[in-house]
N, C-alpha and C positions, 0 to 999 in steps of 0.2 A: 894862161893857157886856156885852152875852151876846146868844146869834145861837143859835135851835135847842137852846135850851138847855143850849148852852157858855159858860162864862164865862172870861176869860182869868186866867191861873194863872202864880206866875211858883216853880216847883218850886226845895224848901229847896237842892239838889242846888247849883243854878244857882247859888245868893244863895253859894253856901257855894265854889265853883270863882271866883268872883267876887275874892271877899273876898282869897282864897288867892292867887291869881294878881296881883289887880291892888289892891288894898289898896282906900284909899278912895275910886279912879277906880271899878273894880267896885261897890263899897258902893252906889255914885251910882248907875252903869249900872243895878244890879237895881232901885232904887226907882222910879228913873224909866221903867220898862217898860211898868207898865198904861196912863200916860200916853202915853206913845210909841206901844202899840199903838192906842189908842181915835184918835191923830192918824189915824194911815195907813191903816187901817179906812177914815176916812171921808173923806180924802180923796183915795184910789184907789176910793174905791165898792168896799167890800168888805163880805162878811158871814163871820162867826165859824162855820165848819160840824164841829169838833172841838176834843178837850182841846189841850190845850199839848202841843209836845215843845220837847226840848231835848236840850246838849249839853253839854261843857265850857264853852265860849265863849258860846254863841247862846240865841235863845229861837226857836221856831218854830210858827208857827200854821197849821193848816189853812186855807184862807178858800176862797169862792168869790166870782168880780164879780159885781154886783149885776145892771150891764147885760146881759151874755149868759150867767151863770150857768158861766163857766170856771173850774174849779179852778185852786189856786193854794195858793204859801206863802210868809207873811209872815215874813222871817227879819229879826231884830234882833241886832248885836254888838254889842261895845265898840268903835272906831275904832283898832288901833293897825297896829304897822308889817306883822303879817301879814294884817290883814283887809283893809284898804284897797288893798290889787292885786286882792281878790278880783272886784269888777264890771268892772273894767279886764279880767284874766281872759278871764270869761264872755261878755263881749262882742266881744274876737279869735274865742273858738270860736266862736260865733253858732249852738249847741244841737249842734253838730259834735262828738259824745263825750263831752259834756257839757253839764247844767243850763240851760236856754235861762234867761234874763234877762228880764223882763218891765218890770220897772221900777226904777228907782234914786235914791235922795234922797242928796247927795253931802254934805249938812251932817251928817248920822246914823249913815249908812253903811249905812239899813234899803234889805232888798230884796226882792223881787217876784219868784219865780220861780216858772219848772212846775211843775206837781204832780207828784210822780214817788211811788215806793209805798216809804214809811220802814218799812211791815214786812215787805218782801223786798228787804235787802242783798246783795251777794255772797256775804255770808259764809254765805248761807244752802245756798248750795250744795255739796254734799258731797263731791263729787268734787276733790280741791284741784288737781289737775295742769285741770281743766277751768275751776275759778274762774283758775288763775291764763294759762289761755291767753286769757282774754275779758279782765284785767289789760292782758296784753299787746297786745292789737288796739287796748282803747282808747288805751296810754299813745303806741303810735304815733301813733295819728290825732292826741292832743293836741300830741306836741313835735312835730311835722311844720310847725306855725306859726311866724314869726321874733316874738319879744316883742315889746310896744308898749315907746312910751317911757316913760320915768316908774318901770319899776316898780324893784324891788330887782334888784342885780345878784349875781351867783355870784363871780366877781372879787370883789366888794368883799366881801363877807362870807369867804370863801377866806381874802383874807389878813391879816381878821381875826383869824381861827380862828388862823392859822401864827404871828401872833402874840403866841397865849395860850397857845400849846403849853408851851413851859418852866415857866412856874409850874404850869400844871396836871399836869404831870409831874414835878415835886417832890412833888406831893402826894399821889400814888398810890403803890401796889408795884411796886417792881422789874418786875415780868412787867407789872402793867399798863401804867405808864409806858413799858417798851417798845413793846408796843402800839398805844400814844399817837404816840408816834416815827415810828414806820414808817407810819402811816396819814399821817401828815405829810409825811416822805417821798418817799410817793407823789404826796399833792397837788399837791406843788412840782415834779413832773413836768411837769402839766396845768396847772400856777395862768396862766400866759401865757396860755393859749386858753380861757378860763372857758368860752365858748360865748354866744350869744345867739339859742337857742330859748325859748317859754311852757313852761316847766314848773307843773307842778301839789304838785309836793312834798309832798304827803300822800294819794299814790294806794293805798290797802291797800283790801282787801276791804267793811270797811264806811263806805268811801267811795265805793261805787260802789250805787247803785240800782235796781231796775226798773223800767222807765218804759214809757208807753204807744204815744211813735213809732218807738222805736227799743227794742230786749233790755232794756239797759242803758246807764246813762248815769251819769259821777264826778261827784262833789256835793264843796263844802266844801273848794275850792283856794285854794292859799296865795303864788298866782304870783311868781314871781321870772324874770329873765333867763339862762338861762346852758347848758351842755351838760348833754343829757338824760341822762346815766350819771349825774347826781343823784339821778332820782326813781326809781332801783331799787328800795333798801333797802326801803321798807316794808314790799312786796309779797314781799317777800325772807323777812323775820321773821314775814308771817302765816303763823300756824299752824306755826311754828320747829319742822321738822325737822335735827336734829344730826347726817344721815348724809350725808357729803359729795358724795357722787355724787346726793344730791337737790339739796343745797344749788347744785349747781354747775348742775345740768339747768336750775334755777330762772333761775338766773342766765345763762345762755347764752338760755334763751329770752327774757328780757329783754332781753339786747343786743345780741340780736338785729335788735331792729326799733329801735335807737336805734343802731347803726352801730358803729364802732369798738369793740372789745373789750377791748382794753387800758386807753384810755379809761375806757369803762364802769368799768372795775373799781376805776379810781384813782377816780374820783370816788364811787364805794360807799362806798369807802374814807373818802372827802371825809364822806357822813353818818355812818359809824363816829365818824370823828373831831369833828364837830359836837355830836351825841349824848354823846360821852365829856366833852366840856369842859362842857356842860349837866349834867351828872351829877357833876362834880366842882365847881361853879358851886353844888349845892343842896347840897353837904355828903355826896355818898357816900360811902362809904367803899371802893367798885373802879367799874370798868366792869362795862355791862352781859353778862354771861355769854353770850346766846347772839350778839350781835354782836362780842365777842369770837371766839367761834369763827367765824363769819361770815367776819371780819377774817382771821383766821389762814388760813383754805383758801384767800381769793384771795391773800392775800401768799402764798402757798407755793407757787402755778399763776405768780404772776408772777416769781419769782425765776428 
């Protein structure tokens, strides 16, 4: 099908993030896209008004309705366990800091959101103590919600994690498997009171957008239940500066508007160690270098 003379595109990028991640569930997902798209197209009354975008996961299409001529974007994933809290998500915020919801097929997991402008990210903005104070406004307004039911919890994945610690720490160096240890450590501080606030777990710079009701608005959450000293880290690591008195400025202004500070830190800590067992999971050969040092300034503020 093709609208204005787009046609829908499903980039080698996607077929090849597919395959990679998800074997022959992906292989299916990419074949089945044009199909998928030309369904939704037509029956949300939509026209095709730009090329493709995409991501790791998604396909996303420009469209506008056909009835009042609203912009709009038609995003397609795969169904698994992080994408499907996604519209559960966006529809707690209800466009409150984030992505309004437009429509939802809950057999597909295809959705219907705002238009917001994919070529002015945060990341566009240069000043990074300014991108990451508008981080900070939004991450408040979003964990400021109690989670719905249904989605993933910070407990249960918590002590998951504490349970893979030992083999994944056999399996590293000495210094990293320390690391490992002490990020765990920490968690077991916190693991009793996971929290159950809407996190958004992948709040970094280029998940936050321009939009046209509001500055900016975070796109592309991964919702789970649990205490907001979770979703620091990314925001942490963009644009990883190694001098600790930024690293720390960083982080204070973050935990700031998520409350507890100790907290916070254990649970940074919490995706340090998330992140290291994912990393030792695909066959690294250490942890990641700058969450490593990350790691180390707040273990060394907490001791």
């Amino acid at each position: 099908m093709s609208s204005v003379g787009y046609v829908i595109h499903v980039p080698e990028e996607l077929a090849l993030s597919q395959a990679k991640y998800n074997g022959e569930a992906g292989r299916a997902f990419v074949a089945g896209l044009p199909a998928r798209a030309e369904e939704f197209l037509e029956r949300w009354g939509l026209k095709l008004t730009g090329p493709s975008m995409y991501g790791v996961a998604s396909l996303v299409l420009p469209v506008e309705r056909i009835a009042d001529g609203t912009r709009a974007a038609l995003k397609m994933q795969i169904l698994d366990d992080e994408t499907e809290g996604e519209p559960v998500g966006l529809r707690a915020w209800d466009g409150a800091g984030a992505v309004r919801l437009l429509a939802h097929d809950a057999g597909t997991g295809t959705m219907l959101l705002e238009w917001l402008d994919a070529a002015r990210p945060l990341s566009t903005v240069e000043d990074t103590r300014e991108a990451l104070r508008i981080v900070a406004e939004l991450l408040g307004r979003l964990v400021a919600l109690p989670a719905p039911a249904g989605l993933r919890t910070l407990g249960d994945i918590a002590a998951g994690m504490l349970a893979d610690v030992p083999d994944a720490a056999a399996r590293l160096g000495a210094a990293d498997a320390a690391v490992l240890r002490d990020c765990a450590a920490a968690v077991r501080d916190v693991v009793g009171e996971p929290g159950d606030r809407l996190l958004h777990w992948d709040l970094h710079l280029d998940n936050v957008l321009a939009a046209e009701r509001e500055p900016w608005l975070a796109i592309d959450p991964k919702p789970l239940a649990g205490d907001p000293g979770f979703d620091l880290l990314p925001a942490l690591t963009d644009r990883f500066d190694p001098d600790p008195d930024e690293l720390l400025w960083r982080f204070d202004l973050l935990a700031e508007v998520v409350g507890d500070r100790r907290r916070a830190a254990a649970w940074t800590l919490g995706r340090v160690l998330q992140n290291g067992l994912w990393d030792v999971e695909d066959g690294e050969p250490g942890l990641d270098a700058e969450q490593v040092a990350l790691a180390r300034i707040l273990l060394a503020r907490r001791a």
